[in-house]
C-alpha positions in Angstrom: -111.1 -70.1 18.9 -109.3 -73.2 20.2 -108.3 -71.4 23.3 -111.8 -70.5 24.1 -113.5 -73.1 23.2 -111.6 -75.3 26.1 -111.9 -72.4 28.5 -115.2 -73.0 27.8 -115.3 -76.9 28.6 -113.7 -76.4 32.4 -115.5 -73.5 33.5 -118.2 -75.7 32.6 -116.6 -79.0 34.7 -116.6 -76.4 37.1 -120.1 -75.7 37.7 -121.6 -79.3 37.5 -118.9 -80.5 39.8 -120.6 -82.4 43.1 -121.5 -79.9 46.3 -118.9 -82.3 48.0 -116.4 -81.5 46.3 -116.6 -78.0 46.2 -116.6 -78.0 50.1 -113.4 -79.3 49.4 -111.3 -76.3 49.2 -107.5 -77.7 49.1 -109.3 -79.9 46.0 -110.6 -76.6 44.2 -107.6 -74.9 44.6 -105.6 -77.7 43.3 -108.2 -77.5 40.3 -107.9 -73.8 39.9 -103.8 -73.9 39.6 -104.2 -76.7 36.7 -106.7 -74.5 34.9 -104.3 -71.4 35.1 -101.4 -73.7 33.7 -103.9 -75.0 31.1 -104.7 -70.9 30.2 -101.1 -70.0 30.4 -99.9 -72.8 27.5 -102.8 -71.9 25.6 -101.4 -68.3 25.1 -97.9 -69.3 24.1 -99.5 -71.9 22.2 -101.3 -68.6 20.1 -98.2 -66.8 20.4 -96.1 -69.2 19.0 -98.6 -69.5 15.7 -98.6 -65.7 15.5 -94.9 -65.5 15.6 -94.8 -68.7 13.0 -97.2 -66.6 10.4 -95.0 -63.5 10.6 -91.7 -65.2 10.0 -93.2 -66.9 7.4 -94.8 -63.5 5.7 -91.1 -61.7 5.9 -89.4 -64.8 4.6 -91.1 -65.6 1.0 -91.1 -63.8 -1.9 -94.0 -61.4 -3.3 -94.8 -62.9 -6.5 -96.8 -60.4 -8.8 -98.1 -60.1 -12.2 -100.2 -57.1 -13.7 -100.6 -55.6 -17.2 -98.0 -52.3 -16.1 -95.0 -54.6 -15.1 -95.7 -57.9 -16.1 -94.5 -61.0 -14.2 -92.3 -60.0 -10.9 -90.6 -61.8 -8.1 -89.5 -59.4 -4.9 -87.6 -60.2 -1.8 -90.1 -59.1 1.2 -87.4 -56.2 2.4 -87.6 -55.0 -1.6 -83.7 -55.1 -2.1 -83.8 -58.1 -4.6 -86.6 -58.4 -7.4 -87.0 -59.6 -10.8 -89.5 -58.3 -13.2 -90.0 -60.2 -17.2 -91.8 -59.2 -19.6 -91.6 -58.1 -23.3 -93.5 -57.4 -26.9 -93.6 -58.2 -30.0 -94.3 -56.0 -32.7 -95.8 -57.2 -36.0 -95.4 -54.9 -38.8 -97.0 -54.5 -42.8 -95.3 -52.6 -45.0 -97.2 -51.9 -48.4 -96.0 -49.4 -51.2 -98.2 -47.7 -53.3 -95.4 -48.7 -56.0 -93.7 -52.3 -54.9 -90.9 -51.6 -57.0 -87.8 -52.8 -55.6 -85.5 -51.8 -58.3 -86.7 -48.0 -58.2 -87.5 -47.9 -54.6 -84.6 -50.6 -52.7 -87.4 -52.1 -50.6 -90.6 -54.2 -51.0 -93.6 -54.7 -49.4 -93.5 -57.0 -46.9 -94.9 -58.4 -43.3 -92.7 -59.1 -40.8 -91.9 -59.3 -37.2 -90.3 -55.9 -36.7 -89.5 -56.1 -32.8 -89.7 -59.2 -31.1 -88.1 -58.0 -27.5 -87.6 -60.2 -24.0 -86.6 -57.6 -21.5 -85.4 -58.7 -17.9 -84.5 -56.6 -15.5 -84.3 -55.8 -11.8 -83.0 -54.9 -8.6 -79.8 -56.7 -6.3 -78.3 -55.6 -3.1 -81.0 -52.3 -3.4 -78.7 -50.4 -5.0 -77.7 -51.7 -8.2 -80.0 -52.2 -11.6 -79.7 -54.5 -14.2 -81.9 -54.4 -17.4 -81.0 -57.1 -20.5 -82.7 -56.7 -24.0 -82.3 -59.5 -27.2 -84.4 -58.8 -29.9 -85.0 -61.6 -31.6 -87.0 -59.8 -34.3 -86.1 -58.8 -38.3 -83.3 -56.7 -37.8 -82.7 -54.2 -40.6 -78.6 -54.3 -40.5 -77.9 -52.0 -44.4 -74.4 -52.4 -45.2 -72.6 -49.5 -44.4 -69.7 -49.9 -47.2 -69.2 -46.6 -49.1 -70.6 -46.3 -51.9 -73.0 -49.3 -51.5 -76.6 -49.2 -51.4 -77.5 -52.7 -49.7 -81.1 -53.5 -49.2 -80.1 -56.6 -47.6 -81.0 -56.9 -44.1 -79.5 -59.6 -41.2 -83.2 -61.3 -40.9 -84.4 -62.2 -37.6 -80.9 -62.8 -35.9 -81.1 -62.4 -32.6 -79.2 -58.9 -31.7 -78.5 -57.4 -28.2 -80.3 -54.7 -27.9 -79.8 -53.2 -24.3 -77.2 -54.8 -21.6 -76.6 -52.4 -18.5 -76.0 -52.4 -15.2 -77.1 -48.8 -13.0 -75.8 -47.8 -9.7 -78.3 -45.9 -8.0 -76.8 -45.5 -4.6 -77.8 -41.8 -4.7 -80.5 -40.9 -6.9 -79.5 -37.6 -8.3 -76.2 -39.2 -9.3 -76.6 -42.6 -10.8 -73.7 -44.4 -12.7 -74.8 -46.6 -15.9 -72.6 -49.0 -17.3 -73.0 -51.4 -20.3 -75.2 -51.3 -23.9 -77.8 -48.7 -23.7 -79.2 -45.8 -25.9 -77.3 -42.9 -26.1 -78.3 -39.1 -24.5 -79.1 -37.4 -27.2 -82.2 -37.7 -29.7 -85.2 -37.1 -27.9 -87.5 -39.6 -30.1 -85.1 -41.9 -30.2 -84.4 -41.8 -26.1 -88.5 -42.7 -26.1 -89.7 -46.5 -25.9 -90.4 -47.9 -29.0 -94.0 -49.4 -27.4 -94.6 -45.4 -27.0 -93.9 -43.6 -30.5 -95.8 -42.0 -32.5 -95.3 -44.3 -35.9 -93.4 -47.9 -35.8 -90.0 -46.4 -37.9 -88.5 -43.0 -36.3 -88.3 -40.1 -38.1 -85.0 -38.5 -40.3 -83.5 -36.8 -37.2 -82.4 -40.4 -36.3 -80.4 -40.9 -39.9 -78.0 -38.7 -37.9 -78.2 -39.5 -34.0 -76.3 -42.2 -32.8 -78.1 -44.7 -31.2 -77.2 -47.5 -29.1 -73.5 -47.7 -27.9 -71.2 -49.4 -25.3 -70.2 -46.8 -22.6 -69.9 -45.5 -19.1 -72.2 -42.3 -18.0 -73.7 -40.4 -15.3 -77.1 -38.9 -14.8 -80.0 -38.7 -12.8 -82.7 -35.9 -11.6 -82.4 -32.7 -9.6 -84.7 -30.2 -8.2 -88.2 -32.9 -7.8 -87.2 -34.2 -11.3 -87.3 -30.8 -12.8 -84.1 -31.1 -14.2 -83.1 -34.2 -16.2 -79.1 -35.0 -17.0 -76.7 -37.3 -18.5 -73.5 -37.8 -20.0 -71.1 -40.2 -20.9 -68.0 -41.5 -22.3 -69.1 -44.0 -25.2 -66.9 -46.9 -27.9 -67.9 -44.5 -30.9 -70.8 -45.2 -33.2 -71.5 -43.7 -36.5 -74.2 -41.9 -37.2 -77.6 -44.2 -36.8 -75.0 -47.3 -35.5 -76.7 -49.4 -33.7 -80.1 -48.6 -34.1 -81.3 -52.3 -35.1 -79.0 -53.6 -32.8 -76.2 -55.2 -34.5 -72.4 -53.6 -33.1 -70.5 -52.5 -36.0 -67.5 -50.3 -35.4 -66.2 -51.0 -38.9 -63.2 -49.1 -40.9 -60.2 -48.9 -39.1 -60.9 -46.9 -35.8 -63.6 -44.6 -34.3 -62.7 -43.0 -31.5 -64.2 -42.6 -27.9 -67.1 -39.9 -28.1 -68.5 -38.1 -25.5 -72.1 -37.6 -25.1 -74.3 -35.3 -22.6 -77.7 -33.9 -22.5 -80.0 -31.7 -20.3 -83.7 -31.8 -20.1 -86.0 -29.2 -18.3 -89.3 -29.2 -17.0 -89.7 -26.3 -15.4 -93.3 -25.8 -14.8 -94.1 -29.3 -14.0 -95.1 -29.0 -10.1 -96.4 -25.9 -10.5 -100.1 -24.1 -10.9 -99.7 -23.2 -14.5 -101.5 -26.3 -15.5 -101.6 -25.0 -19.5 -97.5 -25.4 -19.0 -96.8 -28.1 -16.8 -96.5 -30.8 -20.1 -93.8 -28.4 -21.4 -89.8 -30.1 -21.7 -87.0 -28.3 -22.9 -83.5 -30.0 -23.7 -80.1 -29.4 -25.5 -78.0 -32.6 -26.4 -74.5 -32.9 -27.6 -72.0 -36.0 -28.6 -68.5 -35.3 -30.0 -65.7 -37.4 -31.1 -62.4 -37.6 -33.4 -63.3 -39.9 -36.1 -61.0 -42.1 -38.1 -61.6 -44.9 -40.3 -64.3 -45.6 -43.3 -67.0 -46.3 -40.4 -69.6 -44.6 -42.2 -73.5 -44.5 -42.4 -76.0 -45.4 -45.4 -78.8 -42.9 -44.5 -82.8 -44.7 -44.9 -85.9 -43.1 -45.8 -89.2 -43.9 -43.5 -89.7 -47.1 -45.5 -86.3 -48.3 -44.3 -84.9 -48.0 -47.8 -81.4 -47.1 -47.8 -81.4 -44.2 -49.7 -77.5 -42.5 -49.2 -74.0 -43.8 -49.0 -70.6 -42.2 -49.4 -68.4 -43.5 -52.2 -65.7 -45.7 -52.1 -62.1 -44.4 -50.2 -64.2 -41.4 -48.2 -63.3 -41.8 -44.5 -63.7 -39.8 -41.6 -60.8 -37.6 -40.5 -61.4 -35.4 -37.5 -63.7 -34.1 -35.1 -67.3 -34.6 -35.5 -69.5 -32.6 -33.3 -73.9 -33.4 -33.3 -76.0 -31.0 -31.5 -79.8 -31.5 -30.9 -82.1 -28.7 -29.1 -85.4 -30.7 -28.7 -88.5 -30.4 -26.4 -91.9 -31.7 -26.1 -95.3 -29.9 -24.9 -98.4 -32.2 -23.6 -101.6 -30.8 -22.3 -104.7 -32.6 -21.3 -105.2 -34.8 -25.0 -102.8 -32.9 -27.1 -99.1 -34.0 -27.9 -96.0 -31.9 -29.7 -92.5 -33.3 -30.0 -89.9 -31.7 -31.8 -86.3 -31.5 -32.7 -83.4 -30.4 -34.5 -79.7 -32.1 -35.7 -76.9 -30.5 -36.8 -74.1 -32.8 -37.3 -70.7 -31.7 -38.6 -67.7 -33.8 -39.1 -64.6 -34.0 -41.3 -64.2 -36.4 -44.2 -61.5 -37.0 -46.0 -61.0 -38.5 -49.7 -57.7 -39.3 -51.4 -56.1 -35.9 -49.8 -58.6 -33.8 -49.9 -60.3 -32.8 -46.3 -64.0 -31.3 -46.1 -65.9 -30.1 -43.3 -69.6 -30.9 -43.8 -72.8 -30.0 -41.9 -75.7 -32.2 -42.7 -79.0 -31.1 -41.3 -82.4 -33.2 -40.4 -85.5 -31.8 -38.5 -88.6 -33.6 -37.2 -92.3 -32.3 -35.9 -95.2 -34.8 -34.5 -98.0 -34.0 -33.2 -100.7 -36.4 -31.5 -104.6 -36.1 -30.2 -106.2 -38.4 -28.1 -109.7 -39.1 -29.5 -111.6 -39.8 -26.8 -110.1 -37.6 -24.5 -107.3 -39.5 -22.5 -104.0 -37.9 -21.5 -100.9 -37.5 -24.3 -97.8 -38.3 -22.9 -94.4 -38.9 -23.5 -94.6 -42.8 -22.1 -97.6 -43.4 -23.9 -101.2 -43.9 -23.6 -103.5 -45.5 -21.3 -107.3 -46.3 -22.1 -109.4 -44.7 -19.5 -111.5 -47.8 -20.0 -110.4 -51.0 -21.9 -111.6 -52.8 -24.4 -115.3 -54.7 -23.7 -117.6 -54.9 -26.3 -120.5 -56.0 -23.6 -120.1 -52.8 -22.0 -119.7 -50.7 -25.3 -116.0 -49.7 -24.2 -113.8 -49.3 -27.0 -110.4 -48.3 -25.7 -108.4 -45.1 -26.7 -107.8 -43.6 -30.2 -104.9 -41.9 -31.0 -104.6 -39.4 -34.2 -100.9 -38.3 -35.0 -98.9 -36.9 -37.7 -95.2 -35.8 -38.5 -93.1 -33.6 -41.2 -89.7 -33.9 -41.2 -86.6 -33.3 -44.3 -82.8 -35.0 -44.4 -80.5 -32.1 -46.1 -77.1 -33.3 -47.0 -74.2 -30.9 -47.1 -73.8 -29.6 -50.7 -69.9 -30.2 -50.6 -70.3 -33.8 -50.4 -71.3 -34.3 -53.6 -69.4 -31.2 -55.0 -65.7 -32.4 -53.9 -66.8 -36.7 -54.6 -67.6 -37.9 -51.1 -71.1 -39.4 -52.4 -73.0 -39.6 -56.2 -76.1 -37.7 -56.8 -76.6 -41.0 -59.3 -77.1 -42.8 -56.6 -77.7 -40.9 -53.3 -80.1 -38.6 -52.6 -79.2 -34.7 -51.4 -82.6 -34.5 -49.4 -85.6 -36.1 -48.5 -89.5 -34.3 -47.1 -91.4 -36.8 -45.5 -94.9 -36.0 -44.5 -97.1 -39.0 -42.4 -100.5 -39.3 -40.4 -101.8 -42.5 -38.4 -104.2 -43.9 -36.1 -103.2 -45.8 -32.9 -106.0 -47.9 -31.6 -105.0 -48.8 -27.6 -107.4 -51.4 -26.5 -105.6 -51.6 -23.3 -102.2 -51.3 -21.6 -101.0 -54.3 -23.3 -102.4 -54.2 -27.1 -101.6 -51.5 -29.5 -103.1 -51.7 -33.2 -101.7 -48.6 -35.3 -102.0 -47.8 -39.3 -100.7 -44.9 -41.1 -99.8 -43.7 -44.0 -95.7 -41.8 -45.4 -95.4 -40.1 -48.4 -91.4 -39.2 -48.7 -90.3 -37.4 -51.7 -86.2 -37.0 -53.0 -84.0 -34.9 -54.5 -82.1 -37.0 -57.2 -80.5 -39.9 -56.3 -82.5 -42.5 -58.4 -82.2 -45.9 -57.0 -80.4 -48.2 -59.9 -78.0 -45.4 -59.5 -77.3 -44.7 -63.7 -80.0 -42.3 -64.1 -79.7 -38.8 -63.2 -83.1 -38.1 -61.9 -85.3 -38.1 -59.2 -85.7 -41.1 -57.2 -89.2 -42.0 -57.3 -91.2 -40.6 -54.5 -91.8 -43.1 -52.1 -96.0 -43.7 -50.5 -96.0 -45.9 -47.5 -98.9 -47.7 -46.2 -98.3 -48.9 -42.7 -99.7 -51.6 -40.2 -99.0 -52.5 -36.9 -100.0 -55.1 -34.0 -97.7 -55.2 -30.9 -98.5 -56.9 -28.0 -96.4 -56.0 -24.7 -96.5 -57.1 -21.1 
């Protein structure tokens, strides 16, 4: 507008000039060849301040926040960026019995997950993702033969700490603390489960560990893999957090999985939802680094007895797979985990079991999935929008082998041979960022009665649950 606006002022010089001196005419040239000079630094002048504006736009950062990835900070070419963000889960226990003596846990509230997650990109090809919880972490001793209720209260644990090099995205490399390939409810985020606690398949999955792997998709993402070489958890190590590699030695396992989705770009909308997998971790254990098994109320409900260690291979398999279509959810899977355990000289080769089934249905008519649940419209009283409901339930049992209490690994006094746990629950999303859930778990036992002198059942355990989280 500047430019014009003084082209505008000497055309107009122009025309009022005197007849005299337009007669003139070495005068009006003269005048002309200042006027083109005046034109001609005008338009570097706007050249200059275009050029300025566009340096300026590919030199600073692009500074975002939004309710799907929180705050972020990216370099204008996209190879650097930094995302934050977080949630904090705030959780009710109540038992229908608060007995801590016959049960090993009490009603409580507490601040189950209280996560900072940063992660983010450098150089364009490398990943980084860090995870403290500072939360109430429930770390159960795992000495034999003692039932601990005592948890490590809101220390701050490392959760996740990994670094991913993606230079080629079928084949990525993974380095660091990070969840291991194998159970498929467990591989899911937490802000996206079904119920707050995961079911008994994860009693015998390992969890987090420290290790190297591999992975990445093939075939448009129709084929998921991974594998690794990990430290060596026990089973359900790490699940809270804490890094215990207690006993004497556990040696390096190796972990892989495979997950299909073979009708998920195809017409067969009815089967497009459907996942199939088959994980596997095996190891040569050594040492007394062994787990105390929890029922859904996070009681610790099994523990082998003193001097029982692990002695030789141990080999977990999980077939799993999921099915979502339209509102309707289905997750399922299977462990099988047999190791060798050894007490005084006597070597066993056990095979304890654990399945799990849930099943969700999105009220009012949103899409199930295996990353959760977003309101079609959020929550606004004004405008009589309510968010999305979520109905789900779950089955699942435990079975411990029958030779670990028949040769003295474990105390049917004490520990149970097999739990059944049955739950149902509403999830109320009243956005992408607010989650309100309550359920209820009943989970009956097969002996193991808690003060561990009677030789009965322990007392069937009725679990009323409540839950706020709040992520960004």
């Amino acid at each position: 507008m500047r430019f014009f606006g003084q082209v505008f002022v000497v055309f107009g010089l122009t025309v009022v000039l005197p007849l005299s001196a337009l007669a003139d005419t070495g005068s009006l040239e003269k005048r002309l060849d200042e006027l083109e000079q005046q034109v001609s630094i005008l338009k570097r002048q706007i050249e200059n301040n275009k050029e300025d504006t566009k340096a300026q736009a590919t030199t600073s950062p692009v500074i975002t926040a939004n309710a799907k990835d929180g705050f972020s900070i990216k370099s204008p070419e996209g190879n650097f960026n930094l995302k934050i963000g977080g949630y904090t889960q705030v959780e009710a226990r109540q038992f229908a019995t608060n007995d801590k003596v016959n049960l090993g846990e009490a009603s409580s509230i507490l601040a189950r997950r209280v996560r900072l997650i940063i992660q983010g990109t450098v150089a364009h090809d490398f990943d980084f993702y860090l995870q403290p919880d500072f939360g109430y972490n429930n770390t159960y001793s795992d000495s034999a033969g003692t039932i601990s209720a005592t948890p490590g209260a809101y220390s701050v644990a490392l959760q996740d700490a990994w670094i991913d090099w993606k230079y080629f995205p079928d084949f990525t490399i993974k380095a660091g603390k990070f969840k291991i390939p194998f159970d498929l409810e467990n591989l899911q985020d937490t802000r996206y489960t079904s119920f707050p606690e995961l079911g008994l398949t994860g009693n015998l999955s390992p969890q987090r560990d420290i290790g190297v792997q591999v992975g990445g998709n093939l075939y448009w993402d129709w084929i998921t893999y991974a594998a690794g070489i990990f430290d060596g958890a026990a089973d359900k190590e790490n699940g809270y957090g804490g890094y215990n590699t207690g006993g004497n030695s556990n040696s390096r396992n190796g972990a892989g999985r495979i997950f299909i989705t073979p009708f998920k770009d195809t017409n067969i909308e009815l089967l497009q939802g459907l996942g199939i997998g088959y994980a596997a971790s095996y190891g040569k254990e050594k040492g007394t680094d062994l787990p105390t098994f929890i029922s859904p109320g996070q009681a610790p409900v099994f523990a082998y007895n003193t001097g029982v260690s692990a002695d030789g291979p141990q080999l977990r398999t999980e077939p799993q797979a999921y099915f979502y279509y339209k509102s309707l959810g289905i997750l399922g899977e299977k462990v099988d985990d047999y190791q060798t355990l050894k007490l005084l000289n006597t070597k066993d080769k056990i095979d304890n079991k654990a399945f799990s089934v849930e099943a969700s249905y999105v009220l009012t008519g949103e899409d199930a999935s295996y990353t959760g649940v977003v309101p079609r419209h959020e929550f606004n009283l004004s405008k009589g929008d309510w968010g999305a409901f979520e109905l789900v339930g779950r089955y699942g049992q435990l079975k411990l082998d029958q030779s670990v209490f028949d040769d003295g690994l474990a105390s049917l006094n004490s520990s149970i041979d097999s739990e059944k746990a049955w739950g149902l629950g509403l999830n109320w999303y009243l956005n992408r960022n607010v989650k309100l859930a309550a359920g209820f778990e009943q989970t009956k036992f097969n002996r193991g009665a808690a003060n561990g002198i009677r030789t009965d059942d322990r007392k069937t355990e009725n679990l009323f649950t409540g839950l706020a989280q709040l992520s960004f």
